[in-house]
C-alpha positions in Angstrom: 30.2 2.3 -19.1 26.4 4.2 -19.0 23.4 3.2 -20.0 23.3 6.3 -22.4 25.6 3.9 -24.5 23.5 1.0 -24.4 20.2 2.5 -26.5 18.6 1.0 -28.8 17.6 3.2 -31.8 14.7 0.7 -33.2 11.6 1.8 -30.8 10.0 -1.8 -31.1 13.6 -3.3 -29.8 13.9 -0.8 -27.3 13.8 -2.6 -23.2 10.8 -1.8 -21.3 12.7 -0.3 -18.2 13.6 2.2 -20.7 10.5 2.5 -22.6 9.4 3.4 -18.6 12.1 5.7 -17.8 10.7 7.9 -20.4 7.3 8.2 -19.7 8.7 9.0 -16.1 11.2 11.4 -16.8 8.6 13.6 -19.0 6.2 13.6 -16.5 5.2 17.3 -15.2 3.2 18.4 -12.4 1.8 20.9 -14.8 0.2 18.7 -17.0 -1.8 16.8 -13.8 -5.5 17.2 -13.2 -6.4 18.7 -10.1 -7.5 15.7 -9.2 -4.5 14.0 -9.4 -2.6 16.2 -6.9 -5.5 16.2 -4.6 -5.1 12.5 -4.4 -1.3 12.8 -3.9 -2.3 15.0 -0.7 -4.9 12.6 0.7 -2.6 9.7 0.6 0.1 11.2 2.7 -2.5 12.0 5.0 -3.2 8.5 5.1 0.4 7.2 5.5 1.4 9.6 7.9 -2.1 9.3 10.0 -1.4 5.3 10.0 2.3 6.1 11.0 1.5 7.7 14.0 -1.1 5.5 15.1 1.2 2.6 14.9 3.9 4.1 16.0 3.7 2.1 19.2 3.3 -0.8 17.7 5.9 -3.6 18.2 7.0 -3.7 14.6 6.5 -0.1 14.7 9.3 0.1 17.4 11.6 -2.8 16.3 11.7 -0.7 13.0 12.9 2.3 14.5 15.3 0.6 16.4 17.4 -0.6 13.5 17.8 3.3 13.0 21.5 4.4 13.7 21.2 8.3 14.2 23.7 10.3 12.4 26.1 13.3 13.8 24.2 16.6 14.0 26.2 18.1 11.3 25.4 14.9 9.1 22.8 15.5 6.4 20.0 12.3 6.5 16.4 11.8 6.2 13.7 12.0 9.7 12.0 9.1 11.0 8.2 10.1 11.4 7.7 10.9 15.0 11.2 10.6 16.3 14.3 12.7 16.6 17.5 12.9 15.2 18.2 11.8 11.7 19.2 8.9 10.4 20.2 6.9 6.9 18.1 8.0 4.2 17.5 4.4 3.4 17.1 3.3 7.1 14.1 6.4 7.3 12.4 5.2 4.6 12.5 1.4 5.8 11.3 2.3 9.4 8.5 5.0 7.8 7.2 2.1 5.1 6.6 -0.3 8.3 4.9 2.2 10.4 2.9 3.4 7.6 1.8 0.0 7.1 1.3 -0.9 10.7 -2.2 -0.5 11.4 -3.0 -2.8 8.1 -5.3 0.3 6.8 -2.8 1.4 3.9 -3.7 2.9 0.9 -5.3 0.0 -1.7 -4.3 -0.9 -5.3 -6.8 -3.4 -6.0 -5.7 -3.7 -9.9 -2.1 -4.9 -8.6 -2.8 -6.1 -5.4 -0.6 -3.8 -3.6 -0.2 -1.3 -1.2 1.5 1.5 -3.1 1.7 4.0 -1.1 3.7 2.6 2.0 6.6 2.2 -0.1 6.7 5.4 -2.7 6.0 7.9 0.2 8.2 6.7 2.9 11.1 6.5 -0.4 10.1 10.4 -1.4 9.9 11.5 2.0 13.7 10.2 2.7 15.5 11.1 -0.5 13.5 14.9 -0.3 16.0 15.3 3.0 18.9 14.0 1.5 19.0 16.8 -1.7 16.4 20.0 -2.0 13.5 19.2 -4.0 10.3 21.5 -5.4 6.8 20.2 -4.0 6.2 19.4 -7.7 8.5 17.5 -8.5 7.4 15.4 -5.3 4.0 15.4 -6.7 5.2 14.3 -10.3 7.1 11.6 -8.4 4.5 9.9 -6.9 2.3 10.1 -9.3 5.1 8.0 -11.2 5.7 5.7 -8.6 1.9 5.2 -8.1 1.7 4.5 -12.1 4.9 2.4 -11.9 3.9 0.0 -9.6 0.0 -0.1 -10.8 0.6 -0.9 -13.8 3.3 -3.5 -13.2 1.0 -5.1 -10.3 -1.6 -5.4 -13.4 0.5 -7.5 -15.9 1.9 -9.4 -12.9 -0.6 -10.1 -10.1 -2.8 -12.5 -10.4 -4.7 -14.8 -7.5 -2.8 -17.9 -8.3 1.0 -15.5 -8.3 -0.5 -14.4 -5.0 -0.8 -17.2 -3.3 3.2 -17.4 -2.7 4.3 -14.4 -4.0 3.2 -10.7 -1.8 2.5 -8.2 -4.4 3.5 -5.1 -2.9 6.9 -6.9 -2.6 6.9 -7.3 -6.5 6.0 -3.9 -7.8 6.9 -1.9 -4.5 10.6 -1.5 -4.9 10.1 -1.1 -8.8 7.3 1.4 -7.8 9.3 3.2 -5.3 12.4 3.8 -7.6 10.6 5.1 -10.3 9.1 7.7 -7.9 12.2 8.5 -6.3 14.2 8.3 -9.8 11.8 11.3 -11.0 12.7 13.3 -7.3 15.8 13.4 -8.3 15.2 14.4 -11.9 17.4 11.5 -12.8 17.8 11.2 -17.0 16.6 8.5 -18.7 19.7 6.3 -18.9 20.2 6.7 -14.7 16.3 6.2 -14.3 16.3 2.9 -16.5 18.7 1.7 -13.7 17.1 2.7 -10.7 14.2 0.7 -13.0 16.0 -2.3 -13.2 17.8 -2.2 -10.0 14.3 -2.2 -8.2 13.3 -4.9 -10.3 16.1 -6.8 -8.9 15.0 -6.2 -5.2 11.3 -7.9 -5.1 10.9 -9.4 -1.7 8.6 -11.4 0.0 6.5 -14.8 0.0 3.1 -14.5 1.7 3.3 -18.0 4.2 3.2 -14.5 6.8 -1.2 -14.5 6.4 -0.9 -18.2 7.3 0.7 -17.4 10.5 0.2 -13.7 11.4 3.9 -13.6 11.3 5.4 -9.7 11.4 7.5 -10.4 8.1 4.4 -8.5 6.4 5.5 -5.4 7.6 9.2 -5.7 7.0 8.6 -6.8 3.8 7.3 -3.0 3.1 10.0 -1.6 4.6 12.9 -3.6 2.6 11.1 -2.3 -0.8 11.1 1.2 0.4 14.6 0.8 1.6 15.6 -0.7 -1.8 13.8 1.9 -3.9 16.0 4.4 -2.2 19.1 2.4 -2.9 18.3 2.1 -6.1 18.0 5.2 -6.7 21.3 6.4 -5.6 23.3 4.1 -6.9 22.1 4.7 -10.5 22.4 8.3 -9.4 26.2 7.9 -9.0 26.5 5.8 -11.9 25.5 2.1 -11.9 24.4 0.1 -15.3 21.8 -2.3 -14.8 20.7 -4.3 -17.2 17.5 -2.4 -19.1 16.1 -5.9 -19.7 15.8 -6.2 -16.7 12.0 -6.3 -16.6 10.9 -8.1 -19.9 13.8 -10.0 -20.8 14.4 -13.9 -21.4 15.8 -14.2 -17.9 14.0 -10.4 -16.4 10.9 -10.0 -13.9 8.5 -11.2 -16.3 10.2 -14.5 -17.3 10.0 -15.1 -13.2 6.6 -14.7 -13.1 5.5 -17.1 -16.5 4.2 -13.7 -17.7 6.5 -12.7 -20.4 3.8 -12.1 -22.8 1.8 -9.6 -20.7 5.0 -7.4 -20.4 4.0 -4.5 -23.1 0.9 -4.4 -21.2 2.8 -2.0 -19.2 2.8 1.8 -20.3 1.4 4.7 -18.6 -2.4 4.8 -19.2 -4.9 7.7 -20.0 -6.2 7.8 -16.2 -3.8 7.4 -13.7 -3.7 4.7 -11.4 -3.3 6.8 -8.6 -6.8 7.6 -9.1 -8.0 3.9 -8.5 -6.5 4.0 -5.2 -9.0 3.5 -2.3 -8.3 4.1 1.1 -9.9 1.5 3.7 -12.0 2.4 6.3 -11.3 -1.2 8.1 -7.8 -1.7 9.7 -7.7 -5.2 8.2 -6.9 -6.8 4.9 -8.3 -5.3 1.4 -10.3 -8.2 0.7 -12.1 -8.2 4.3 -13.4 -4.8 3.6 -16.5 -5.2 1.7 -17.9 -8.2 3.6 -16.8 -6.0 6.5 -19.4 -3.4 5.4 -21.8 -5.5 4.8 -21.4 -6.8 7.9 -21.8 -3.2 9.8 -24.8 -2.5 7.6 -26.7 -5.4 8.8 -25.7 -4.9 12.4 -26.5 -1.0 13.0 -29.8 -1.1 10.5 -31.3 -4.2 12.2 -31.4 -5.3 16.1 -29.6 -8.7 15.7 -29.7 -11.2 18.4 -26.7 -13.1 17.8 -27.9 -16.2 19.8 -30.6 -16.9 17.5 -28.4 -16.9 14.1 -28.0 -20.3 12.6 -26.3 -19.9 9.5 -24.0 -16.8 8.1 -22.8 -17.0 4.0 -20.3 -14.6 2.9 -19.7 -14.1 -0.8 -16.5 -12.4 -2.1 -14.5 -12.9 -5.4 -12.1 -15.5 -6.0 -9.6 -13.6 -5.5 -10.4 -13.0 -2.3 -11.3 -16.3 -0.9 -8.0 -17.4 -2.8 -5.1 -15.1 -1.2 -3.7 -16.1 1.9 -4.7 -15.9 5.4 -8.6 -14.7 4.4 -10.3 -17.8 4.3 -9.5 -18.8 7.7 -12.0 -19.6 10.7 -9.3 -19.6 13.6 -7.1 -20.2 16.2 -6.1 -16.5 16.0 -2.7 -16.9 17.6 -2.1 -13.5 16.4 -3.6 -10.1 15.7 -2.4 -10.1 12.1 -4.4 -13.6 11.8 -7.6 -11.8 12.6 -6.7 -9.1 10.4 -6.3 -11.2 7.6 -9.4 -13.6 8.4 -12.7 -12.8 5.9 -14.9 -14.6 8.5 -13.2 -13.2 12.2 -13.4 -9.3 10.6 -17.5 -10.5 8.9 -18.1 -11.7 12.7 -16.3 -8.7 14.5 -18.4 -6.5 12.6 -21.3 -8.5 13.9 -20.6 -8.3 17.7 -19.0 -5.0 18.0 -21.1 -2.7 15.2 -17.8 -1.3 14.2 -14.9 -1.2 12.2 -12.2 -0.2 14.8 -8.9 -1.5 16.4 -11.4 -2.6 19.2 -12.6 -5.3 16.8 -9.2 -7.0 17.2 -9.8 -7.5 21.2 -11.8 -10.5 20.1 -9.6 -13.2 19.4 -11.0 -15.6 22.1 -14.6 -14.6 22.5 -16.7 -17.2 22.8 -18.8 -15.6 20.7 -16.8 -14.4 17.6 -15.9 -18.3 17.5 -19.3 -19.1 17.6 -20.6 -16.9 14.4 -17.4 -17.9 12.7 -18.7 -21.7 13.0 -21.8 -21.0 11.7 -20.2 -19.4 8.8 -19.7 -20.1 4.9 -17.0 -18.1 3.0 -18.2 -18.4 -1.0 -16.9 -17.4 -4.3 -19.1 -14.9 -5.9 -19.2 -15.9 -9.9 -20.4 -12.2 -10.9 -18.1 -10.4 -8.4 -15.0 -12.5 -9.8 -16.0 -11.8 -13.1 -15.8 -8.1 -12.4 -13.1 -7.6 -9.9 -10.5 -5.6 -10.3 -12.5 -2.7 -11.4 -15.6 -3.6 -8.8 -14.8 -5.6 -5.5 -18.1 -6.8 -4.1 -19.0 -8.8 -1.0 -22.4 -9.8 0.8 -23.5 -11.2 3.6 -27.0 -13.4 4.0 -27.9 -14.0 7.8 -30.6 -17.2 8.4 -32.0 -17.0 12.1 -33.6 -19.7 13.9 -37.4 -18.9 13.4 -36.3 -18.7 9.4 -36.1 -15.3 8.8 -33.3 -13.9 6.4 -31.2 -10.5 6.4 -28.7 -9.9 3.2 -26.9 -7.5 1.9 -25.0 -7.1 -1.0 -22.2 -4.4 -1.7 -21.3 -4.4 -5.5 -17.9 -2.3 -4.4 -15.7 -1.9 -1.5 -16.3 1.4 0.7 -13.9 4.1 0.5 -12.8 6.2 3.1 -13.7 9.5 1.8 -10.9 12.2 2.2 -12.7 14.0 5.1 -12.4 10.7 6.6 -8.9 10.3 6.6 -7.9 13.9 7.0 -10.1 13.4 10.2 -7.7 10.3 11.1 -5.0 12.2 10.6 -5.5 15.3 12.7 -6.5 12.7 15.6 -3.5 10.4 15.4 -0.9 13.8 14.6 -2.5 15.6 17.4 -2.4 12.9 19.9 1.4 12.5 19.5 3.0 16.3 18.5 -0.2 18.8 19.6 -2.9 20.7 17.8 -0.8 23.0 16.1 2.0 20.8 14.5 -0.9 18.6 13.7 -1.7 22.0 11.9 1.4 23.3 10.6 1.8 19.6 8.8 -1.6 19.6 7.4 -0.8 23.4 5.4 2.3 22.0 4.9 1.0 19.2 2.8 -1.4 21.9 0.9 1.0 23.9 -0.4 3.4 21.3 -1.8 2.3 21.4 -5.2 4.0 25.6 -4.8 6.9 24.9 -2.4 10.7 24.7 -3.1 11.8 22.5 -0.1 9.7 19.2 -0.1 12.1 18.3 2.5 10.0 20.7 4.6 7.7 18.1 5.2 9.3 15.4 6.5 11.3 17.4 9.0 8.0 18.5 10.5 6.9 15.2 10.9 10.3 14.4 13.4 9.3 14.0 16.8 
């Protein structure tokens, strides 16, 4: 039995998985502003710049590792920066926890997610596994970014996030809808990759109270799901198209039921509220962060004489897990989560760099983080998601004050990250790969084989 045979006529009645699969399957890379597939661009730049960075990371390698290469004459997917091919679902689960290895993803702050590390590393496997036009990889993440946006919206919330990691919830829904419109799936087969990626969420966030790794595996099992998802509604699977907003679906999990028809594609894409962070740490440490450089390269601080450090954020970020926390740091993923070590790190260090993650005994991070007060901002709550603000007031011992107050987080502009990229691609494959990848990437939006791209990015 198909799905095809399971419509509903009356549009009001009609599932939302479907209603979804619709707006997906119409989409067209000729109908996208400019601006739009510019943004596509920078955030594989991003990805694949962190991918390569973390590459020799240990989740980065224990990734890889669960990789089974494939015979030569077997058709798979590439693993960024290493040979051979493997699974297409096994490529995109290593690629999703590389991608998110350096903790400077791409940033959803309207869902709370990390979309990209999950829809790119899913488009970048199944574009091996079947030849695909540069536009309809552009179309597809576009959808996926939309997808899982606007999912995260009706979903996330700071109270859902305290247990709950948001990328795990709309990443695998996220990643099939992208990889559903790859594949130019019809609406029946793309209601079930829908519903099947519903079915896949993953993850509790206990991780940020520990700086355990599961963080990063948590990306890879969405990406891994989207692209099963994907091909098993391609070779015929039913899954329920209630999935999402029925009695017993997604939003029934979630107490959310209600908020379900608050998903449908928008008038400006979310792709376009995507930020990418110029602090390898978490999203809500990045403002403070800034504030924190500000301070430290406008005015000659001597860190002895402070007495007293407030930090204001929103709620939400004082509320999610592992960012209001003043130490131990046991672990690296501890200081990356930590408001107050990344505020502090800023302070000592007058950068924003892995360097700043050296610090997780100094004697004098621990001191600044004592002397420091992590608040909830009753403006910036009031206007996050659509502004994320943080400040930071400094009281010294003969009285005097320095504050600063950013009213939104600081993007990385896309010089900035193309600038990452070219470093981190050059470093590991040379000069002129770290060309041939980057033109590569600007023609997409033309090219017939999107499954150009990711075998160029094989060691």
């Amino acid at each position: 039995m198909t799905l095809a045979r399971h419509t509903v006529p009356n549009l009001e009645a009609v599932p939302l998985a479907s209603k979804v699969a619709r707006a997906i399957t119409a989409l067209r890379v000729e109908d996208l502003p400019t601006a739009v597939v510019d943004k596509v661009k920078v955030c594989l730049f991003d990805l694949i710049g962190c991918a390569y960075e973390s590459r020799d990371l240990p989740w980065s390698r224990q990734a890889r590792a669960l990789a089974e290469p494939l015979a030569d004459s077997a058709r798979g997917a590439s693993i960024i920066g290493a040979r051979g091919r493997v699974n297409a679902a096994e490529a995109a689960f290593a690629n999703a926890v590389m991608g998110h290895g350096l903790v400077r993803e791409d940033m959803h702050s309207g869902s709370i997610s990390h979309l990209g590390i999950i829809v790119l590393p899913t488009l970048l496997a199944l574009a091996e596994t079947q030849r695909v036009s540069g536009g309809d990889f552009i179309a597809a993440a576009v959808a996926g970014y939309e997808a899982g946006g606007q999912l995260g919206r009706a979903v996330m919330d700071a109270e859902v996030a305290k247990i709950h990691r948001p990328t795990g919830v709309t990443g695998p829904f996220a990643g099939a809808a992208a990889g559903a419109r790859l594949l130019r799936l019809d609406d029946a087969q793309t209601t079930t990759a829908l519903a099947l990626g519903a079915n896949t969420t993953v993850g509790y966030n206990q991780w940020a109270h520990t700086g355990g790794s599961e963080m990063f595996f948590q990306a890879g099992c969405a990406a891994r799901n989207a692209v099963m998802a994907v091909r098993l509604a391609a070779a015929g699977a039913f899954a329920s198209p209630s999935a999402l907003d029925g009695e017993a679906g997604l939003f029934a999990a979630f107490g959310k039921r209600g908020r379900a028809q608050m998903v449908m594609f928008a008038a400006a894409p979310e792709i376009l509220s995507v930020y990418h962070k110029p602090v390898p740490a978490c999203n809500f440490a990045q403002t403070a962060s800034q504030a924190a450089l500000r301070l430290a390269r406008e005015h000659t601080l001597a860190l002895d004489d402070i007495r007293a450090i407030t930090v204001r954020v929103p709620r939400a970020g004082k509320l999610y897990p592992g960012c209001d926390h003043g130490g131990p740091f046991a672990h690296i993923l501890q200081a990356k989560m930590s408001i107050q070590y990344n505020v502090a790190a800023a302070l000592i260090e007058r950068g924003v760099t892995e360097k700043n993650f050296a610090l997780l005994n100094d004697a004098r991070l621990h001191r600044l983080i004592s002397l420091m007060t992590l608040d909830v901002d009753a403006r910036m709550s009031e206007v996050y998601p659509a502004l994320q603000g943080g400040e930071v007031e400094i009281r010294f011992a003969d009285s005097r004050q320095l504050a600063l107050r950013l009213d939104n987080v600081v993007n990385a502009e896309p010089a900035e990250v193309r600038a990452r990229f070219r470093a981190a691609v050059s470093e590991a494959l040379g000069a002129q790969r770290a060309a041939a990848i980057e033109q590569c990437i600007e023609q997409l939006p033309g090219s017939d084989d999107a499954g150009q791209l990711s075998a160029l990015l094989a060691d």
